[in-house]
HTML snippet that shows the backbone in 3Dmol.js (N, CA, C, O; Angstrom):
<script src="https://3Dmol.org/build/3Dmol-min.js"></script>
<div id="view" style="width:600px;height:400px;position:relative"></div>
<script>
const pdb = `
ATOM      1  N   UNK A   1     129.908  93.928 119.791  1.00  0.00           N
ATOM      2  CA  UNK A   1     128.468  94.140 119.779  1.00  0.00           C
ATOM      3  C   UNK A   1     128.149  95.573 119.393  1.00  0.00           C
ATOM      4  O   UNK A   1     128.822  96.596 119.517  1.00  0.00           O
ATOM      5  N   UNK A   2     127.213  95.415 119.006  1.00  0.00           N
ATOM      6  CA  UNK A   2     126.383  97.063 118.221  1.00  0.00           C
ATOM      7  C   UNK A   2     125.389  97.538 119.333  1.00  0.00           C
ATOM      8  O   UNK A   2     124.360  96.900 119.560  1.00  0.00           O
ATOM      9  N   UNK A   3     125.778  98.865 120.139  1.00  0.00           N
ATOM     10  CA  UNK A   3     124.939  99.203 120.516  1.00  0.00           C
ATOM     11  C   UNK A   3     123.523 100.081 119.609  1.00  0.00           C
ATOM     12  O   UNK A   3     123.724 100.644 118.533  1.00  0.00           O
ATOM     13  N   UNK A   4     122.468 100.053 120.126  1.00  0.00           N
ATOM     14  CA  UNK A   4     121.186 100.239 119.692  1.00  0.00           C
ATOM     15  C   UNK A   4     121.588 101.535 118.853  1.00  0.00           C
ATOM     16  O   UNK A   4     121.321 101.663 117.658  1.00  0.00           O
ATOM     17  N   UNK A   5     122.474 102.775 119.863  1.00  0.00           N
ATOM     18  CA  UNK A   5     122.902 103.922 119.460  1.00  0.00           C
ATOM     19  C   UNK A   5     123.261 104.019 117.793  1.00  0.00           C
ATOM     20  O   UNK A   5     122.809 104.903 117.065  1.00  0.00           O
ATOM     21  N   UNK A   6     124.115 102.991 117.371  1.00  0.00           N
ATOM     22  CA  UNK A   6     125.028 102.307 116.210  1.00  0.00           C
ATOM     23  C   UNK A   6     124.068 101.684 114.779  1.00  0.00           C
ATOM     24  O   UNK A   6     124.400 101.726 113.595  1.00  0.00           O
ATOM     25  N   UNK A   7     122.888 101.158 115.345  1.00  0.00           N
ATOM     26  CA  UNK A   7     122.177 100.634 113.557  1.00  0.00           C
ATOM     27  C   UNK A   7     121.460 101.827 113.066  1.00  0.00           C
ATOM     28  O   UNK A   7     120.789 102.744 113.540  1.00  0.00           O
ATOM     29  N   UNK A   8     121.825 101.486 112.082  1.00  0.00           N
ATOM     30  CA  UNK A   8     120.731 102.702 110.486  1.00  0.00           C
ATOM     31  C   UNK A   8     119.607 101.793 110.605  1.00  0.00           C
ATOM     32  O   UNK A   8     119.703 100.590 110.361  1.00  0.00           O
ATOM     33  N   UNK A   9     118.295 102.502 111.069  1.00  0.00           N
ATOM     34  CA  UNK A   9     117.183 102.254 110.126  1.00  0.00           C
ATOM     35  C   UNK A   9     116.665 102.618 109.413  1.00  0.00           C
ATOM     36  O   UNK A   9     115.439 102.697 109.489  1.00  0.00           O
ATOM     37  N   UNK A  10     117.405 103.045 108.299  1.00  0.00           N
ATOM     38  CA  UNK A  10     117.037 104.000 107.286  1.00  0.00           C
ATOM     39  C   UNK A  10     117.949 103.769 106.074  1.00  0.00           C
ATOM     40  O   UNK A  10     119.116 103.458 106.314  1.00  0.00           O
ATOM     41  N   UNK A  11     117.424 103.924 104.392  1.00  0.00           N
ATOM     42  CA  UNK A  11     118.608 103.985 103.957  1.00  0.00           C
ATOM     43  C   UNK A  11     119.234 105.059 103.366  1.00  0.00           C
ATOM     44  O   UNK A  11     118.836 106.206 103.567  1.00  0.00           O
ATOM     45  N   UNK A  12     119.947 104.866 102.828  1.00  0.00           N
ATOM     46  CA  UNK A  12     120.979 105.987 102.097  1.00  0.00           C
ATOM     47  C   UNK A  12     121.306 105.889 100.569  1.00  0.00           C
ATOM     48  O   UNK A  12     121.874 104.906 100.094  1.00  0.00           O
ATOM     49  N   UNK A  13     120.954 106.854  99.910  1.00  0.00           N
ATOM     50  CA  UNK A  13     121.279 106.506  98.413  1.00  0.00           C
ATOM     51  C   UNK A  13     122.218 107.641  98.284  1.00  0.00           C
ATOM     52  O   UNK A  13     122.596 108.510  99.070  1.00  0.00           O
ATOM     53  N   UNK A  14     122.578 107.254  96.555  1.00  0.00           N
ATOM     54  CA  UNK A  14     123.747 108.546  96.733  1.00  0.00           C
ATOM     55  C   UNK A  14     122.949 109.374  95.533  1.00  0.00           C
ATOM     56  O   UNK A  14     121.975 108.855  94.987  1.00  0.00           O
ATOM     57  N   UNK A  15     123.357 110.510  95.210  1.00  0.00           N
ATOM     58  CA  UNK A  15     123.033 111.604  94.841  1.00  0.00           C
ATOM     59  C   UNK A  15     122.268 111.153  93.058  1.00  0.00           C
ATOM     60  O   UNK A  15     121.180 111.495  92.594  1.00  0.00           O
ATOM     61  N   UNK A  16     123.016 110.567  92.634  1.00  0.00           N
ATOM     62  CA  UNK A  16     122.785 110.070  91.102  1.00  0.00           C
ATOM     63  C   UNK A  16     121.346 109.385  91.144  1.00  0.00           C
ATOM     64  O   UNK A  16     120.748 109.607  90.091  1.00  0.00           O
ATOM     65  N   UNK A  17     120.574 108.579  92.094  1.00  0.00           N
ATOM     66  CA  UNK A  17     119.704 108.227  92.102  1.00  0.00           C
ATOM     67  C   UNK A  17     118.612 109.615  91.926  1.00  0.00           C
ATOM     68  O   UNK A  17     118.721 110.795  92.259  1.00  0.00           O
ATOM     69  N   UNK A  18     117.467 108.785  91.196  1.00  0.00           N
ATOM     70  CA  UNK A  18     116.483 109.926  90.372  1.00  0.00           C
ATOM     71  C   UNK A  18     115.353 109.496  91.055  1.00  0.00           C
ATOM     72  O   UNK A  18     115.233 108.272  91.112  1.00  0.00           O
ATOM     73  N   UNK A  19     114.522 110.141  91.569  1.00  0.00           N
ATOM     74  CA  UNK A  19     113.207 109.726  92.091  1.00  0.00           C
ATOM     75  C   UNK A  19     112.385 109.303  90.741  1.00  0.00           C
ATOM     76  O   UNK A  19     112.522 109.570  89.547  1.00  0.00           O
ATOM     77  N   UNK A  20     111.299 108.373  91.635  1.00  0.00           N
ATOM     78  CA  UNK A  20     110.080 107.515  90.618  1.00  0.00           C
ATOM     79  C   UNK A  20     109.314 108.696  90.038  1.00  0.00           C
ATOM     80  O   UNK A  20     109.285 109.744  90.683  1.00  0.00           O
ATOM     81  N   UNK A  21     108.583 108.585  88.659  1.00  0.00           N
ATOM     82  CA  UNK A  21     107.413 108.985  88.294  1.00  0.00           C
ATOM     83  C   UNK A  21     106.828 108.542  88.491  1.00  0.00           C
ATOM     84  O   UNK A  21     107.059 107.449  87.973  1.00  0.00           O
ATOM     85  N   UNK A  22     105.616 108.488  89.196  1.00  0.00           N
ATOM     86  CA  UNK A  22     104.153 107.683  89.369  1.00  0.00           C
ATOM     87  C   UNK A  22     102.926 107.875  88.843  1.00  0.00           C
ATOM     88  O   UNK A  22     101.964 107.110  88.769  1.00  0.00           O
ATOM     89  N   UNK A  23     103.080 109.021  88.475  1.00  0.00           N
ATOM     90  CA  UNK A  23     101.551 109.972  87.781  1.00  0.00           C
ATOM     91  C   UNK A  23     101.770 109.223  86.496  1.00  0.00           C
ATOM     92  O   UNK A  23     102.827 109.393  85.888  1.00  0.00           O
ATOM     93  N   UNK A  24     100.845 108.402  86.038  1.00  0.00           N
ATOM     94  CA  UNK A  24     100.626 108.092  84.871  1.00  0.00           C
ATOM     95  C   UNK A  24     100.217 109.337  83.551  1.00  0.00           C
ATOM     96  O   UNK A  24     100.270 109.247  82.324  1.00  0.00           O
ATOM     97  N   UNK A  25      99.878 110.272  84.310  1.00  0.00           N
ATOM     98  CA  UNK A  25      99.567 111.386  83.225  1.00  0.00           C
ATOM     99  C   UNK A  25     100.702 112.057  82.684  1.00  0.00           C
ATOM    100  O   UNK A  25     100.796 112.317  81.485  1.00  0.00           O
ATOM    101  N   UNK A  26     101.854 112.440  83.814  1.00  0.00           N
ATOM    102  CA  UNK A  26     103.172 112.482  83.335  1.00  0.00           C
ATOM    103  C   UNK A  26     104.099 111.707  82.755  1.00  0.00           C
ATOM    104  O   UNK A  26     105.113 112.014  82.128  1.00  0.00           O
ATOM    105  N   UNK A  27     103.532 110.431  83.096  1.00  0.00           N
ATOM    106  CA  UNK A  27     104.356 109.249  82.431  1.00  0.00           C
ATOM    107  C   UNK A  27     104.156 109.509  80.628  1.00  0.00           C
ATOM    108  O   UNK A  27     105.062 109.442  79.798  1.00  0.00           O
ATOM    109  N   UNK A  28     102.431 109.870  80.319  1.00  0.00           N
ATOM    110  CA  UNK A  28     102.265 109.747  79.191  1.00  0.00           C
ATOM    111  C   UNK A  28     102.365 110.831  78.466  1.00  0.00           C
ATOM    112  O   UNK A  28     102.344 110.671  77.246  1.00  0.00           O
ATOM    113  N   UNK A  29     102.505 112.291  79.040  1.00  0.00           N
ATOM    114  CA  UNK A  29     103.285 113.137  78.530  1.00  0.00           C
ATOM    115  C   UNK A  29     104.482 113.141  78.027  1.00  0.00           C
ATOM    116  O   UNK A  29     104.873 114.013  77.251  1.00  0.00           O
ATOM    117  N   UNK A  30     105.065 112.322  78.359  1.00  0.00           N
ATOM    118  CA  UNK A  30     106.744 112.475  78.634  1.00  0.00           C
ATOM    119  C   UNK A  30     107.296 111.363  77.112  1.00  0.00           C
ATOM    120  O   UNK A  30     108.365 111.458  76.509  1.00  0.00           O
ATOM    121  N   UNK A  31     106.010 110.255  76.799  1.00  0.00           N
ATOM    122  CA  UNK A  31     106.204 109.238  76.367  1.00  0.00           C
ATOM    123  C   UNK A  31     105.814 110.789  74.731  1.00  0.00           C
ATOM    124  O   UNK A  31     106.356 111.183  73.697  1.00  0.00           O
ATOM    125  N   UNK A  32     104.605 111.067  75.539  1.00  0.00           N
ATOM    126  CA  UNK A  32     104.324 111.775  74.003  1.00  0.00           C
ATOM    127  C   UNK A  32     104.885 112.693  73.164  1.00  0.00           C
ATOM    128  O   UNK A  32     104.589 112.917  71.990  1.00  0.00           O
ATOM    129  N   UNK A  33     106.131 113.467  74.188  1.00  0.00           N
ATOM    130  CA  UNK A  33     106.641 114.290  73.369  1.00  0.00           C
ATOM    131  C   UNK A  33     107.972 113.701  73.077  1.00  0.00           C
ATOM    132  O   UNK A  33     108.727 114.415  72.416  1.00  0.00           O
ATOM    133  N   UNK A  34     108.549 112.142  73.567  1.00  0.00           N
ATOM    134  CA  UNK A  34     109.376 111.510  73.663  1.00  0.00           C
ATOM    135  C   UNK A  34     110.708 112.035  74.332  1.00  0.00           C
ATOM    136  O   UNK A  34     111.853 111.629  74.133  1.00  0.00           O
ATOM    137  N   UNK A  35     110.253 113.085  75.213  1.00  0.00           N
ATOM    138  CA  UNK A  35     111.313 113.019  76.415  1.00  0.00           C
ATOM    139  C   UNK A  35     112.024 111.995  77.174  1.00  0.00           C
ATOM    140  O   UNK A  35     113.211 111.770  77.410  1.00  0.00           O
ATOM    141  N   UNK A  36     111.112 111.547  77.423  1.00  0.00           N
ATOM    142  CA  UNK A  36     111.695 109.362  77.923  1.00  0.00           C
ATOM    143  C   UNK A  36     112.521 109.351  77.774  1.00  0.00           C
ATOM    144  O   UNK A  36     113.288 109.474  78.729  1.00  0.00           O
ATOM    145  N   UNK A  37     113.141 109.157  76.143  1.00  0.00           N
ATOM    146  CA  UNK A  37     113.893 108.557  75.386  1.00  0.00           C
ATOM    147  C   UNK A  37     115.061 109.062  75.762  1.00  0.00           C
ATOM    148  O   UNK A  37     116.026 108.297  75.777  1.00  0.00           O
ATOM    149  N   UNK A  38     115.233 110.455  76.147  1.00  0.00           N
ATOM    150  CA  UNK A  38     116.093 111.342  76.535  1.00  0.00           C
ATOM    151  C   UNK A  38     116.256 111.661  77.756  1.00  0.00           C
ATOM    152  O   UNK A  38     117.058 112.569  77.968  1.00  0.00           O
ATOM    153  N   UNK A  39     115.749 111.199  78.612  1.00  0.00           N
ATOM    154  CA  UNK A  39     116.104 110.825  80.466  1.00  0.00           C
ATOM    155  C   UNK A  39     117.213 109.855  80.534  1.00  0.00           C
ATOM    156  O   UNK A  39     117.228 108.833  79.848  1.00  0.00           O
ATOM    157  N   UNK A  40     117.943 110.112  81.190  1.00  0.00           N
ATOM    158  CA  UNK A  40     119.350 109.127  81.443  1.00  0.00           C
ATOM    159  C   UNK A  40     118.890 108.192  82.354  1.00  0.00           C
ATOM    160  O   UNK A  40     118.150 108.439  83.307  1.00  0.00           O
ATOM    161  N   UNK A  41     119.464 106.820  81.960  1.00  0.00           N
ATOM    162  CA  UNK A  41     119.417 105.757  82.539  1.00  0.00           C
ATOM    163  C   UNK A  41     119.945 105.771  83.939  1.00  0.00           C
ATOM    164  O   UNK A  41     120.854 105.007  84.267  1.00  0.00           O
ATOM    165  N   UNK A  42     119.514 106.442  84.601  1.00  0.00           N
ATOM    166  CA  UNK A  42     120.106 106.135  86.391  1.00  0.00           C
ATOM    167  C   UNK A  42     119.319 105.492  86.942  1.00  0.00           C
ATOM    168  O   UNK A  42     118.282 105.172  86.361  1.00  0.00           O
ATOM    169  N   UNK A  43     119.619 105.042  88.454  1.00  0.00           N
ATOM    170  CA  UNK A  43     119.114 103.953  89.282  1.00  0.00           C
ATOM    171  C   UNK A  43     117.927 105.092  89.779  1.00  0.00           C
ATOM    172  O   UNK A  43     118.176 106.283  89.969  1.00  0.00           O
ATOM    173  N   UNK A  44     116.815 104.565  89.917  1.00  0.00           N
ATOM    174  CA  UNK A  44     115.639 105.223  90.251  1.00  0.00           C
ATOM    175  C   UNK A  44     115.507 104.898  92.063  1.00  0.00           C
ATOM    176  O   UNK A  44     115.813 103.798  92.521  1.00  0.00           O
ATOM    177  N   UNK A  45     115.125 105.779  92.733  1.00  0.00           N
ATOM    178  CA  UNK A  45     115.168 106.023  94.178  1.00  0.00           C
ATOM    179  C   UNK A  45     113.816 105.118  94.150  1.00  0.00           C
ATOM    180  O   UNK A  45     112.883 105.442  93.416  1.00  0.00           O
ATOM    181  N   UNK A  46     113.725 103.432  95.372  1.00  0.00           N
ATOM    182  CA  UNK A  46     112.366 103.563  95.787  1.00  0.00           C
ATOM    183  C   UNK A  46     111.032 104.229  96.132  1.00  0.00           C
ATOM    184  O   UNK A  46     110.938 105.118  96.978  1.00  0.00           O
ATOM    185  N   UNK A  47     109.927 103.705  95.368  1.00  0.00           N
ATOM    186  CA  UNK A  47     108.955 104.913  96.539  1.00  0.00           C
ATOM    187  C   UNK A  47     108.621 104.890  97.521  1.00  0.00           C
ATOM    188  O   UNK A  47     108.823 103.900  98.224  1.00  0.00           O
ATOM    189  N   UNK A  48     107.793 106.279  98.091  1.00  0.00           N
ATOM    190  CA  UNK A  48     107.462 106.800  99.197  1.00  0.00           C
ATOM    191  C   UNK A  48     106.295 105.634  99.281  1.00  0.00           C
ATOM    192  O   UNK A  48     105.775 104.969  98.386  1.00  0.00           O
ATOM    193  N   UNK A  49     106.120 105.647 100.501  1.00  0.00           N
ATOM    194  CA  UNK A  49     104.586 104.139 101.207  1.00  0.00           C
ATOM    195  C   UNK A  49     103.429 104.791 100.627  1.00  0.00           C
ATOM    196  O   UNK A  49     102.564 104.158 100.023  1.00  0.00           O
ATOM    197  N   UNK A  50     103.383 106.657 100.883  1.00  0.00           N
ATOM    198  CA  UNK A  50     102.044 107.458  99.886  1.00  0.00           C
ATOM    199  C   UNK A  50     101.595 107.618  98.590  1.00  0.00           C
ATOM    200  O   UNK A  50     100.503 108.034  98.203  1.00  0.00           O
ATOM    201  N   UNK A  51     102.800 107.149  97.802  1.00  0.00           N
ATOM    202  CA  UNK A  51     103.202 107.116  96.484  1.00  0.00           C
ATOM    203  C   UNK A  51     102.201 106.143  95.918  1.00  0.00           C
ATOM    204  O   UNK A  51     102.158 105.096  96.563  1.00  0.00           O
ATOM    205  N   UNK A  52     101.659 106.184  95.235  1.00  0.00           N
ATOM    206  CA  UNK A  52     101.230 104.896  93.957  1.00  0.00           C
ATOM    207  C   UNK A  52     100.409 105.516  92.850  1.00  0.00           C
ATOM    208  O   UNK A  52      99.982 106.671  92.821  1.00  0.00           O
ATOM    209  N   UNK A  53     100.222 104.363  91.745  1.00  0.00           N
ATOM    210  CA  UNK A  53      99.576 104.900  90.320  1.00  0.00           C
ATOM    211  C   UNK A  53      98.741 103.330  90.463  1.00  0.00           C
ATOM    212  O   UNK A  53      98.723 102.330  89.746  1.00  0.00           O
ATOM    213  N   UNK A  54      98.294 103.577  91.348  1.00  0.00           N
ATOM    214  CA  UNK A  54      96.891 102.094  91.291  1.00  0.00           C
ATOM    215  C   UNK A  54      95.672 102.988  90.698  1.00  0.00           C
ATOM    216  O   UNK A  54      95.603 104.195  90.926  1.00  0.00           O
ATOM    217  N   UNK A  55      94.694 102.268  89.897  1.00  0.00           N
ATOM    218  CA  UNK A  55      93.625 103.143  89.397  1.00  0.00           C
ATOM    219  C   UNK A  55      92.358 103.134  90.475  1.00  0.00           C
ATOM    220  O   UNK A  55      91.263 103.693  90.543  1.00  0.00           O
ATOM    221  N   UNK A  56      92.784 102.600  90.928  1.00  0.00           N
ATOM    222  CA  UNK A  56      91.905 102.277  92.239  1.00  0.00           C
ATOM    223  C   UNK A  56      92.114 103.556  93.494  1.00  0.00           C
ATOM    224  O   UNK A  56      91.372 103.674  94.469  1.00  0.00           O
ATOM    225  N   UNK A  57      93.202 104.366  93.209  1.00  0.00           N
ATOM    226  CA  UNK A  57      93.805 105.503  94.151  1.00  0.00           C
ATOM    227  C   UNK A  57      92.708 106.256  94.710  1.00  0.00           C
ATOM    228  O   UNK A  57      91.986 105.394  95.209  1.00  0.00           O
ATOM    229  N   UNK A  58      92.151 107.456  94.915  1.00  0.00           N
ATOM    230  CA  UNK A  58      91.056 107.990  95.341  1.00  0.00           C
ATOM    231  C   UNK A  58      91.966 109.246  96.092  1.00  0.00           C
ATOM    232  O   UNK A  58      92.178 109.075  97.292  1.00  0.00           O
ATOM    233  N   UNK A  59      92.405 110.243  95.589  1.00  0.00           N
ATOM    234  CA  UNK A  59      92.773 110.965  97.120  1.00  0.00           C
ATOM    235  C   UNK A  59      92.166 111.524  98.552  1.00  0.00           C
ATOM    236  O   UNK A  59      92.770 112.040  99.492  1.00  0.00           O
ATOM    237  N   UNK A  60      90.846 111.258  98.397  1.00  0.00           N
ATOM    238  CA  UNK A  60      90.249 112.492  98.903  1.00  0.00           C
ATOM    239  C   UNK A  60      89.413 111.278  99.900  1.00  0.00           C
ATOM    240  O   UNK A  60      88.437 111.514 100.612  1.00  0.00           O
ATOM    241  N   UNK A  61      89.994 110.134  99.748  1.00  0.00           N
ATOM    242  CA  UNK A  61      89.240 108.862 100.737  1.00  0.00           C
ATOM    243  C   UNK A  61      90.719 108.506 101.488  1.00  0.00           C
ATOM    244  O   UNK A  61      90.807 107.907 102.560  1.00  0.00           O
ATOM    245  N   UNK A  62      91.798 108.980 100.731  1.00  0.00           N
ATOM    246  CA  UNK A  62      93.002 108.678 101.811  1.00  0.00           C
ATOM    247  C   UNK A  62      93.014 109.470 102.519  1.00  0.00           C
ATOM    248  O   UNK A  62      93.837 109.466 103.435  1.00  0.00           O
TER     249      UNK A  62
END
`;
const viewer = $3Dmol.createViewer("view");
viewer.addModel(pdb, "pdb");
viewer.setStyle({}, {cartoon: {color: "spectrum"}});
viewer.zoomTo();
viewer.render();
</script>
């Protein structure tokens, strides 16, 4: 048996993982000078729960 002490609730990635872009404005920078193209294919880190690119966002009402 597993004491309570013993489970991860949390996870763990390893170092190679790249965090998300979410800012669509950087997204379309990046597209425009075609940097993109030239970002390496690594596994992208989930996002944060605060994180999003909904157009519906508002910061200043969160």
């Amino acid at each position: 048996l597993l004491a309570l002490g013993a489970v991860r609730t949390y996870s763990v990635f390893n170092p190679y993982h790249v965090p998300p872009i979410v800012d669509k404005k950087k997204i379309a920078e990046l597209e425009a000078t075609g940097e993109i193209d030239r970002m390496p294919a690594n596994p992208v880190l989930p996002p944060m729960k605060a994180l999003t690119c909904s157009e519906f966002y508002d910061p200043t009402v969160s």
